[in-house]
RODO-2510 file (C-alpha; in nm, 4 decimals, decimal comma):
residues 76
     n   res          X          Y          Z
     1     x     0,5715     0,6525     1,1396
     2     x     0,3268     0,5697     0,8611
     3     x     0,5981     0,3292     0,7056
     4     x     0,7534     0,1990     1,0185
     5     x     0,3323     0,0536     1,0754
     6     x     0,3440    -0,0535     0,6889
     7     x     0,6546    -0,2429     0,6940
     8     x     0,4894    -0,4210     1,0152
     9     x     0,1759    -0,5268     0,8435
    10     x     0,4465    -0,6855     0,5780
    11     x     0,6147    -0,8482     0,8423
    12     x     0,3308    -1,0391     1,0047
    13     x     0,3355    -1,4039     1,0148
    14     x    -0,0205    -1,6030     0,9462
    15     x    -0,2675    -1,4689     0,6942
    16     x    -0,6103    -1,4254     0,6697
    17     x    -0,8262    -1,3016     0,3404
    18     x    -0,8521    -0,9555     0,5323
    19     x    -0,4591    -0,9813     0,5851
    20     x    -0,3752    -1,0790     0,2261
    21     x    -0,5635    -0,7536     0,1272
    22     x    -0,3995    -0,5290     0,3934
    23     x    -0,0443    -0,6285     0,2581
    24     x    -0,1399    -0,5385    -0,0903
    25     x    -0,2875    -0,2073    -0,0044
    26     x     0,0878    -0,1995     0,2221
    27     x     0,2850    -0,2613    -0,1186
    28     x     0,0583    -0,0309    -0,3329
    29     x     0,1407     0,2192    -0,0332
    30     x     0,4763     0,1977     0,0177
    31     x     0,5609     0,1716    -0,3852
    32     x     0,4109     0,5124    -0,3822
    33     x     0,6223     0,6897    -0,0956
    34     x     0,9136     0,9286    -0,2072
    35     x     1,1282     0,8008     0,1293
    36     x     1,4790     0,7883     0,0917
    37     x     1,4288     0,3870     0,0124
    38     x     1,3464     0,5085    -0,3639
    39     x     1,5869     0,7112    -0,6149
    40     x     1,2747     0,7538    -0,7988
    41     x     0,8798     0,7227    -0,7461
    42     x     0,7264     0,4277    -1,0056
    43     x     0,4293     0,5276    -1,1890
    44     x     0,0769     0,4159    -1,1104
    45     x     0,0502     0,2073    -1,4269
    46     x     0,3875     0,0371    -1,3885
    47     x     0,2469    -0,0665    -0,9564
    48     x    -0,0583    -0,1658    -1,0879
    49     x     0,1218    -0,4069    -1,3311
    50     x     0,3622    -0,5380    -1,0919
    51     x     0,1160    -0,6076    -0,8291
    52     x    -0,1729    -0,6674    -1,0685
    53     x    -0,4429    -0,4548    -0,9650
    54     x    -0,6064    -0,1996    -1,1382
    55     x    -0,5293     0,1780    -1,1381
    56     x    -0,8924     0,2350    -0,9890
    57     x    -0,7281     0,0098    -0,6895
    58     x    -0,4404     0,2033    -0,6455
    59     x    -0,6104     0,5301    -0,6814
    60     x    -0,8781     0,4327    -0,4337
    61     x    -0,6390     0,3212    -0,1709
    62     x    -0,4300     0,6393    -0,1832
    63     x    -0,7156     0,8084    -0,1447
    64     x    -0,8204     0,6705     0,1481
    65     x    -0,5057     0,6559     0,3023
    66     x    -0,4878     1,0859     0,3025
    67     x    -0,8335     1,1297     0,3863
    68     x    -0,8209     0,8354     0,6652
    69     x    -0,5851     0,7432     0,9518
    70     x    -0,3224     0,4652     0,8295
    71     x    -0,5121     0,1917     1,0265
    72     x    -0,8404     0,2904     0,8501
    73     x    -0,6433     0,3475     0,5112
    74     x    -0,6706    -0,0977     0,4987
    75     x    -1,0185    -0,1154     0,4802
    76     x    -1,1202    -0,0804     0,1578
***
């Protein structure tokens, strides 16, 4: 369920500042999950080079997203 509500964020179709920020914290999300979409889960530091953000980002918003619900998990 988590993903099915990231991919949606993803799929929305004007974009705000807040927006912009909840689909990165969607890709830094979803490059983390171990789903069957991935043969293997990508480090931290090669995410936070692809989507250039820092580790602290990434770390912070995974964080967040186990100790929060995933609509909370965006607002960062």
């Amino acid at each position: 369920m988590a993903r099915k509500n990231l991919l949606m964020v993803l799929n929305t179709e004007s974009f705000s500042d807040l927006q912009d920020q909840n689909i990165l914290y969607a890709l830094i999300l979803l490059a983390c999950d171990e789903g069957p979409y991935q043969q293997k889960r990508p480090i931290n530091e090669t995410i936070a080079r692809v989507l250039q953000v820092s580790m602290k980002t990434i770390d912070r918003v995974k964080k967040q997203f186990v100790e929060e619900p995933i609509g909370e998990a965006q607002d960062i």
